[in-house]
N, C-alpha and C positions, 0 to 999 in steps of 0.2 A: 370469940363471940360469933363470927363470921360461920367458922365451920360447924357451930351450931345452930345456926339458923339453916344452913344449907341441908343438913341429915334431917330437921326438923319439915323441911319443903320435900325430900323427897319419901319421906313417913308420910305424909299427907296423901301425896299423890301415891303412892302403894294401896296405902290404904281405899281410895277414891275410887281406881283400879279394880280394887277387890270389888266394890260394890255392885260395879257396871258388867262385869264379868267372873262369874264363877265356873274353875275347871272342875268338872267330873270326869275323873279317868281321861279317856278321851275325847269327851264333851265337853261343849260351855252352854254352862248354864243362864241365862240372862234373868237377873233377879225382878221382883215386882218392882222395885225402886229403883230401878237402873234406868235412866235415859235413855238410853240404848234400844227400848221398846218401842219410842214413841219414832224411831228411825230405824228399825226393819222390819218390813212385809216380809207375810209370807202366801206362797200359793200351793195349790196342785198342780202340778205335772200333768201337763195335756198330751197325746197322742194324735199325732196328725200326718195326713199324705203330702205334704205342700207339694205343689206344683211348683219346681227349678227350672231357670233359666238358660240354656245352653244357649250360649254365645262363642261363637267360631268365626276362624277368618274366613271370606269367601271373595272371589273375583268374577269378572264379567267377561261373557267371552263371548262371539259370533258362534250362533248357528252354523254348524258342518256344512247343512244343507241349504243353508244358503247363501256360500262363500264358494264361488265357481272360478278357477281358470279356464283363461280365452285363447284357446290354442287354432291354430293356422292349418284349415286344411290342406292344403296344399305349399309345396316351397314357392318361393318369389321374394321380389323385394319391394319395402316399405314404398310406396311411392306421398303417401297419407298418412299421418295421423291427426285425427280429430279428439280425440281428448287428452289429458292429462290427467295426475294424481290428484284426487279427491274432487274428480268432476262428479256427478248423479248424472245416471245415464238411465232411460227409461228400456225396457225389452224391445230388442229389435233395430233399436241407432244402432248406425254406423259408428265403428268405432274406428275401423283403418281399412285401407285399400291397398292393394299388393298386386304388383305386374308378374305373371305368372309363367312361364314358359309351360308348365305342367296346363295351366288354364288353358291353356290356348290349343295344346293338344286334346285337350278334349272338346273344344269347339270343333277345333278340326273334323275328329271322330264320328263327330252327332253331325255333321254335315255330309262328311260320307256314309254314314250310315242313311242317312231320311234318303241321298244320289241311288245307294245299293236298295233300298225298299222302291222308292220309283221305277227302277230298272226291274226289278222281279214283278212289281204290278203287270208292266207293258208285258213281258214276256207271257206274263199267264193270259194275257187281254189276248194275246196273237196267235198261244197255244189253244185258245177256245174256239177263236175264228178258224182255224186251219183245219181242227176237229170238224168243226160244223159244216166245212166242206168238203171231207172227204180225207183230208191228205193228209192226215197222223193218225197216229192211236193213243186210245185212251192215257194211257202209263205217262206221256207228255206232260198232258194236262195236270195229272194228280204231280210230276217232278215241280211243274211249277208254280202249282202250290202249297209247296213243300217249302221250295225256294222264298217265297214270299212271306212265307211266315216264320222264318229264319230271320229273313231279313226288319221283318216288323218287329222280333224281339231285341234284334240289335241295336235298332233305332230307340225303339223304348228303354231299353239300359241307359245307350248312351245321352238321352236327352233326359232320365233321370236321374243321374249325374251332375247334367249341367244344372238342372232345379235343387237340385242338392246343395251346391255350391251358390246358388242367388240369383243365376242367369236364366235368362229367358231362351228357350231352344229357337234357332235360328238368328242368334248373335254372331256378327261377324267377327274373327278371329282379331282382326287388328283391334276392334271396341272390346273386347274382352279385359274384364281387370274383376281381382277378386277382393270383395267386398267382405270382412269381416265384422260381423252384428252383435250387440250385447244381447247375452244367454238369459239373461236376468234384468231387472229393474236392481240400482242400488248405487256402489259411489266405486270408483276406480282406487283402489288398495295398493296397489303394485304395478310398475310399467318398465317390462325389459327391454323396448326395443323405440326407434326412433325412425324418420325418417332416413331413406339411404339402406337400413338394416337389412342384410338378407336370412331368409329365412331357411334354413336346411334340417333344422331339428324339428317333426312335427311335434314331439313331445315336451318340445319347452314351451313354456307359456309365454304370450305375449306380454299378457296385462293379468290383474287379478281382481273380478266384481263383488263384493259381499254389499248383501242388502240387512241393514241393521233396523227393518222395522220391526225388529221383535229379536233379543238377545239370551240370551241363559246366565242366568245367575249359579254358578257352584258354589257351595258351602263344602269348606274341608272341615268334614266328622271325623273324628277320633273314633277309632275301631271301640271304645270301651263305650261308646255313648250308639253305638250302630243300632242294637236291640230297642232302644226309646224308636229312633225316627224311622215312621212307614209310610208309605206311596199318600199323599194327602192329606198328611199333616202341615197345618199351619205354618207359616216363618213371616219372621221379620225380616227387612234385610235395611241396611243402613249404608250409604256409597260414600265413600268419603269424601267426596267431592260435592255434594249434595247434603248435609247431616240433615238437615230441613225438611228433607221431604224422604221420607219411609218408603217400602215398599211393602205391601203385603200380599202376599202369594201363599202359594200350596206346594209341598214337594210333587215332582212328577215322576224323576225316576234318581234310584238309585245305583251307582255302580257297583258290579259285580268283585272288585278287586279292591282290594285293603294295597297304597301304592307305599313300596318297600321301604323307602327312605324316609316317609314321615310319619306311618302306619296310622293314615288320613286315606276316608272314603269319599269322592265325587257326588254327591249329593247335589244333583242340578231342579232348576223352574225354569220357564219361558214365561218373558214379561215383556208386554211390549212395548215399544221405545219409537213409537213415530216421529219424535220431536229430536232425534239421533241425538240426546242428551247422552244415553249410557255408552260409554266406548268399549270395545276388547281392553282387556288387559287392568280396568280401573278397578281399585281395591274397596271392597267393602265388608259390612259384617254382617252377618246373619245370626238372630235368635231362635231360637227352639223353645216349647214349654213341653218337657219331659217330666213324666212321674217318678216319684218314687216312693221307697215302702214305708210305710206308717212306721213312726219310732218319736221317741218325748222329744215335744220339739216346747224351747224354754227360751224367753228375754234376753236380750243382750246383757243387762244390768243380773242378771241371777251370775256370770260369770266371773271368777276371781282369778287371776293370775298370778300363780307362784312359783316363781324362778322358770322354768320352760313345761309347768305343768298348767295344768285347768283347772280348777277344783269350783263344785258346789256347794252349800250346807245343805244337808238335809236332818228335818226335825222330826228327832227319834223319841221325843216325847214334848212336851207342851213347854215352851222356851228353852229346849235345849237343843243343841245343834253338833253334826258331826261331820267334817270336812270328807270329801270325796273325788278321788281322782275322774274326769269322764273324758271321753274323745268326743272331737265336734263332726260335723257333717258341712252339708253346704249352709251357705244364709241364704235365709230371703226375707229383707227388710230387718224388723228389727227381733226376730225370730229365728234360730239359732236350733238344729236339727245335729241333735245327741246319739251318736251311732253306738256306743258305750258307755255305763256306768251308772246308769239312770232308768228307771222305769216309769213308765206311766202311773198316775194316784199317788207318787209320794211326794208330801211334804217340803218344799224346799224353799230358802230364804231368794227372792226377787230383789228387794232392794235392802240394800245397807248390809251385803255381804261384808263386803271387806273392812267392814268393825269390828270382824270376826276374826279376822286372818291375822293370826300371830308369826 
């Protein structure tokens, strides 16, 4: 009794089956009577450009040209230091003072030099008197002012020199110390040296100034997305540190070189940063709105998934339907860009696919 109520339950639903779906060949046909009508739409296949989003990772970096080491004209040693790491230093403070043996000879030099320009003054002063009474010749006169203007170019070297370096010409040799000035307004980044230190390398830096009122944002582009982004296109950028608050800028420039190891291009902006919220090195993200080429772009809900394929329906004649493999593209939002398998103006089931999918 049992197993025939049960063949009798599954005759019914065969049967029921039949109603809701009829196969043709390759089609299904969905009957006038079938429920199944009153649960699937169908549309046209629209072609469209949408505008995608490229989103890339990008970091913050200091300005080249505004990130100066403070190097030591001359040797000596530290006798001062007046700031430390992450002081703000405006152009022109004193940053450190250095007792100089080199200093001090060139005090020396600018003081003989202005003794040797006095000395060839007097002589031309005594070669004109001496003229004017008789008792030399001309050629004296013209030797010494020769001499005198030898001498005034030596004095002028050496006392601009000493203006070179901070001093006043006519510093005494013992007062002499050399004063080292910030190059730049900004905040002390790096400090190699300390009171005591002496200095014999003029090519190491003491200290290192970067002024962070204005930073570069880089976006790492992917070589395959280069051709979208050009000099003045729009960006987002988003810091992580910040999610709250956007940035929005323009590209300024782009680098010349696709870099080996990530086959990502330097894509920078300058943005400015008075508030020195953005730091070197803090990670963020950068959007793009890139085009691309018109192709059927179709609902989320129009897609069917079966086993690692995609399929569509599309309606080959008035309720009947015929499955179709396609390839997808990018999304945007709830729109869904068809790079194969689908054309634009046809026919295809939006919602209540997968009552389809056998």
């Amino acid at each position: 009794m049992l197993a025939a109520t049960a063949m009798l339950a599954l005759a019914v639903a065969a049967e029921a089956a039949q109603d809701m779906l009829v196969r043709k060949g390759d089609a299904l046909f969905v009957p006038e009577s079938s429920p199944l009508r009153s649960r699937i739409a169908v549309d046209t296949v629209k072609t469209a450009g949408l505008p995608h989003e490229l989103s890339v990772p990008a970091v913050v970096e200091a300005d080249p040209a505004s990130s100066l080491q403070v190097l030591a004209p001359l040797s000596g040693t530290v006798v001062e230091l007046k700031v430390k790491v992450g002081d703000t230093v405006r152009k022109g403070q004193v940053l450190a003072v250095l007792r100089s043996s080199d200093l001090m000879l060139a005090v020396s030099d600018a003081a003989k030099a202005r003794d040797q320009r006095a000395l060839a003054q007097k002589t031309l002063e005594r070669a004109r008197q001496v003229l004017a009474a008789g008792g030399s010749a001309e050629k004296d006169v013209e030797t010494a002012q020769s001499q005198l203007a030898q001498a005034q170019a030596e004095q002028d070297r050496a006392e601009g020199r000493l203006r070179a370096l901070g001093l006043v010409p006519g510093t005494e040799p013992r007062q002499a110390q050399l004063v080292v000035q910030a190059p730049t307004s900004g905040s002390v980044n790096s400090l190699s040296v300390g009171v005591g230190s002496v200095i014999n390398d003029l090519t190491a830096p003491l200290m290192s100034i970067v002024n962070l009122d204005a930073v570069y944002l880089t976006a790492l582009v992917p070589e395959a997305w280069l051709a979208q982004i050009k000099v003045g296109a729009p960006l987002l950028a988003t810091v992580n540190a910040f999610p709250d608050q956007p940035i929005k800028a323009t590209v300024q420039s782009i680098a010349s070189v696709v870099e080996a190891d990530t086959r990502r291009t330097r894509v920078r902006t300058r943005v400015p940063n008075a508030d020195g919220r953005l730091r070197p090195n803090m990670f963020a993200t950068a959007k793009f709105a890139v085009s691309q080429p018109v192709q059927p772009v179709v609902p989320q809900s129009a897609l069917v998934m079966n086993n690692d394929q995609v399929l569509v329906f599309i309606e080959s004649a008035p309720w009947t339907f015929k499955s179709r493999v396609v390839l997808l593209g990018s999304e945007d939002g709830n729109q869904v860009r068809v790079r194969s398998g689908l054309n634009g103006g046809e026919r295809i089931v939006v919602r209540g696919g997968v009552l389809l999918n056998d």
